[in-house]
N, C-alpha and C positions, 0 to 999 in steps of 0.2 A: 611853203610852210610845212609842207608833210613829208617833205625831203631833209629842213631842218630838224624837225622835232625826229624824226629816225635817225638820225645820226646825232644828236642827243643823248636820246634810250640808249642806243649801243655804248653810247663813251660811258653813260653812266656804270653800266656794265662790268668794262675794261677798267674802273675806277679813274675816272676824269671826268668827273662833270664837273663843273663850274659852280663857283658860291650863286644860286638867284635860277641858276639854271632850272627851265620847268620841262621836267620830264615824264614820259609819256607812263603810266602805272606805278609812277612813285608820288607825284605830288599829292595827289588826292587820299595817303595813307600816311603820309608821316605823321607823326606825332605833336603836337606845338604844346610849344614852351619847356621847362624843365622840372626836374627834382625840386621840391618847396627848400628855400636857403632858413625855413626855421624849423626844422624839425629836433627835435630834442635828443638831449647828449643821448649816446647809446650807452644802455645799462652796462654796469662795470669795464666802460669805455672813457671815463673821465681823460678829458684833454686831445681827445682825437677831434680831428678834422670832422665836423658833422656839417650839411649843407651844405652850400655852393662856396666857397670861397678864392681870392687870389691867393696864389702862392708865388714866391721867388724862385727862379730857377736858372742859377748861371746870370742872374741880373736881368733876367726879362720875367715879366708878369704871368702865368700859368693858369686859368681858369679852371679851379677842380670843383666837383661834388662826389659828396658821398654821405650814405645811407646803411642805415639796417644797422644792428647789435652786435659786435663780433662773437664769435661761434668758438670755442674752444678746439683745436685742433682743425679748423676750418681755412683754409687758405682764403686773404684776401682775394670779393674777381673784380678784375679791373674793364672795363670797356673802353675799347678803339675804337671812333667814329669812323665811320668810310671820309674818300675824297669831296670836298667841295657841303661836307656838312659840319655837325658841330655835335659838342654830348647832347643835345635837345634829341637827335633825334635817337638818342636811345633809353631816353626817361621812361618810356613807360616798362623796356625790360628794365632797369636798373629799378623800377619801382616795384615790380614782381618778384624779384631776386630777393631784394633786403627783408622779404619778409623770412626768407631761409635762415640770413648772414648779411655781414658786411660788403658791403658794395660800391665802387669809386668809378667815376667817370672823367676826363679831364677831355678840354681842348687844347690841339696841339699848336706850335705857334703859326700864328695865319687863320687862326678858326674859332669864330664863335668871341668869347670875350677873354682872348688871351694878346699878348704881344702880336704885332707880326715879326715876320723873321728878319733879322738884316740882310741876308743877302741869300741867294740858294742854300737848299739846305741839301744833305746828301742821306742815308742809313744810321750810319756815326752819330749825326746830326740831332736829329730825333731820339735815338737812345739812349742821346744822353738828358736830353728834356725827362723821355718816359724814367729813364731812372729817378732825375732829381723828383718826378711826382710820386713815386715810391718810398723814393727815403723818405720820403713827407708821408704816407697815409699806409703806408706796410711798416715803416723800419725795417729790421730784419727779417721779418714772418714773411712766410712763403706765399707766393700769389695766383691765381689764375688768369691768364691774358683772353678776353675772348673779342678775336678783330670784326670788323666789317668791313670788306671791301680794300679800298686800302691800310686802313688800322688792320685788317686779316695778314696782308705784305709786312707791314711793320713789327707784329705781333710775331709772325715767322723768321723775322729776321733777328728780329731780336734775343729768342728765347736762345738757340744754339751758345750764343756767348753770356746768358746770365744761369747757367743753368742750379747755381745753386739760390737762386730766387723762384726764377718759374717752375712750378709745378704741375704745370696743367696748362692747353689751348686749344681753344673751342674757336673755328676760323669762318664765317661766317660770308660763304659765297667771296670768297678771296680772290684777289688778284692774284696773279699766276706769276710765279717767280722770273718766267720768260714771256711778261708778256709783252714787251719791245718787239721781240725776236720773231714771236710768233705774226702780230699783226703786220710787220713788216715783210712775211714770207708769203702771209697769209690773201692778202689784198694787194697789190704790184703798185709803187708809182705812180703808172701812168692810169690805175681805176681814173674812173670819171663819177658824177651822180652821186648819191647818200653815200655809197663806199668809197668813191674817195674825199669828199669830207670828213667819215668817220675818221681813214686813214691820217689826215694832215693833222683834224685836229686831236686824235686822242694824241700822234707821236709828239705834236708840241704838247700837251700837258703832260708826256711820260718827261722830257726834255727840262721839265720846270716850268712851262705854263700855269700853271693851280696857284689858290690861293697859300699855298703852304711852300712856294718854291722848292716843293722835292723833286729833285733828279733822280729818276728810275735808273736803276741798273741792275740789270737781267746777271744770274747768275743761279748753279746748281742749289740744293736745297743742302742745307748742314745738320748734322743730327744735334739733336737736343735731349738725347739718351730715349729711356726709355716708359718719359711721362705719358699721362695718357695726353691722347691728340685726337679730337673730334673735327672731325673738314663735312660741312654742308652745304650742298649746292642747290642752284634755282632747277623746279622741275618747269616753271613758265619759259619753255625756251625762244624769248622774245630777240635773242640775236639775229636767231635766222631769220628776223623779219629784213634784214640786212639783201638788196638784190643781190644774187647770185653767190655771193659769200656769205650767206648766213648758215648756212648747215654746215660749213667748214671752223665758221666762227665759234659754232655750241661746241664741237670737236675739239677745236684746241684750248676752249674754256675748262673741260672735262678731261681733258688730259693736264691740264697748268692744278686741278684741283690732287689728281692723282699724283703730280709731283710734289705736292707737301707729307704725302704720307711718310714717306721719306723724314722727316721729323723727327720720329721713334717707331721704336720696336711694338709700341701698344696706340699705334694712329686706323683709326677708322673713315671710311669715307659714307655719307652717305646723301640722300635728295631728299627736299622739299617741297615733294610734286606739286604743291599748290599755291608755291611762294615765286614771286618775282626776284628782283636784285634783293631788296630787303627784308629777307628771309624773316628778322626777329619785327617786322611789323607787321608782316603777311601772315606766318602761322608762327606767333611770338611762343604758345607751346613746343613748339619742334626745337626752337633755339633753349627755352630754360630746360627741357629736358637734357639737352646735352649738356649745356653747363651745369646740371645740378650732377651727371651722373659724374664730371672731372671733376669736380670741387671734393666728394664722396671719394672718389680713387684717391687723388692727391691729399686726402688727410686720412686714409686707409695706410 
C-alpha cells in the first residue's frame, strides 16, 4: 500500500494521476464542488456566459464556468485544470479572482461534465477545444491562461501559436515540456519497487493512458514574445520521497520549470516553499498574486 500510494504522489506530480486516484497531500486539500451556475449576469456584461454552463465545441459538449464583472482593459483569466482532475478543483481560486474581474474555468474533453474524446487526442487537439471556449467567453478580447499541472503543459503550448489572444501565463507547478525524456533517462527500465511503477505507469499515462487520451510529446519550448510569464513551483519536494531517484527527480522537475521561461522575454520563475503539487490550494495567495500581477501587465 505504501509502495502504491508513492508512486501515486509522484505520478501526480509528473501530471498523470488518474480520475478517483487518492493521492498522498492532495486529497485531503482539494476543494469540492464548483463555482454557483446562478450567479447573476455581470454588470454591463449583458449576454455573456455567467455560471456553469455547456457549450458546443466542434460538435462535442464543453463544460465552462465563469464569473466576476468584466474589467475595462482587463484581460480575460482562463484556468486549466491539471491531469486527471476537473474545473472543481480550482473553484475556490476562480472564486477569489472574480472578485478582481472576469474569470472562466472549463473542463477539457475527458474531464469533469464535458464530452469524452473520440479517440486520442494530441496538442493540436485540445487547442482547438481551448480556442472554441474562448471564442465563446473572450471573443476577441485578450486573455490570461493560467495552467496547473498539465493545463500548465497545455497553456504553454498553446500560447506560442495564439499570440495575439494570449496576453499573459501564470504556469502553475507545470509539467515540464520534456518530461517523457527526462523520466525515461531518469529512472532505467529495468528499476524495480515504487520507481519502477512510477516509471511504467506515468510513461503510459504520458502515452495516452488518462482520462483525456492526451499523447505527450516532449519538445523545445517556443516563444510567445514578450508577455509577461509567471512559472511557480512546489517548495514541498515530495518527489524525492521516490527511493533512490528522488533527488534526481526534484532536479529535473526544476530544470523542466526553468525551460518554460523560454516563453518570453518578461518570464519569471519562482517557489512556493510551503505548497505541494497544488500550489493554488496550498498557498492559493502565492497563485492570485501572480495572476493578479499578469492580468495588471497585460492590460498595462
Amino acid at each position: 500500500m505504501i509502495r502504491k500510494k508513492l508512486a501515486t504522489t509522484a505520478g501526480i506530480a509528473l501530471c498523470c494521476a488518474l480520475a478517483g486516484a487518492g493521492l498522498v497531500g492532495c486529497d485531503s486539500t482539494e476543494p469540492e464542488g464548483g463555482p454557483e451556475s446562478s450567479a447573476p449576469a455581470p454588470e454591463g456584461g449583458e449576454g455573456l456566459l455567467t455560471g456553469t454552463e455547456v457549450i458546443d465545441v466542434e460538435g462535442r459538449s464543453v463544460n465552462v464556468s465563469c464569473s466576476g464583472d468584466p474589467v475595462a482593459e482587463r484581460p480575460l483569466v482562463v484556468l486549466l485544470h491539471g491531469g486527471g482532475d476537473d474545473l472543481t478543483t480550482m473553484a475556490d481560486l476562480q472564486e477569489t479572482l472574480s472578485a478582481q474581474g472576469r474569470v472562466c474555468s472549463y473542463d477539457r474533453l475527458g474531464a469533469g461534465g464535458s464530452d469524452q474524446p473520440e479517440g486520442p487526442q494530441d496538442f493540436e487537439g485540445v487547442g482547438r477545444t481551448l480556442t472554441g471556449v474562448l471564442d465563446e467567453v473572450a471573443g476577441d478580447g485578450p486573455v490570461v491562461l493560467v495552467g496547473h499541472s498539465m493545463g500548465g503543459l497545455i497553456a504553454g503550448r498553446y500560447a506560442p501559436d495564439h499570440q495575439d489572444r494570449v496576453q499573459g501565463l501564470v504556469l502553475l507547478d507545470s509539467t515540464s515540456p520534456t518530461a517523457g525524456t527526462d523520466l525515461s533517462a531518469r529512472i532505467p527500465e529495468s528499476a524495480t519497487g515504487p520507481a519502477g511503477e512510477l516509471r511504467e505507469q506515468t510513461l503510459a499515462v504520458f502515452d495516452g493512458a488518462n482520462p483525456e487520451q492526451l499523447v505527450f510529446t516532449d519538445g523545445p519550448v517556443r516563444s510567445a514574445g514578450d508577455i509577461p510569464v509567471r512559472v511557480i513551483q512546489h517548495g514541498q519536494r515530495y518527489l524525492a520521497e521516490v527511493p533512490e531517484y528522488g533527488e534526481g527527480l526534484e532536479e529535473d522537475w526544476t530544470a523542466g520549470q526553468n525551460q518554460w521561461l523560454a516563453l518570453s522575454t518578461d518570464s519569471e520563475l519562482s517557489t512556493a516553499e510551503n505548497s505541494g503539487h497544488y500550489i493554488h490550494v496550498d498557498e492559493p495567495e502565492v497563485a492570485v498574486a501572480a495572476i493578479e500581477e499578469v492580468a495588471a501587465r497585460a492590460a498595462g
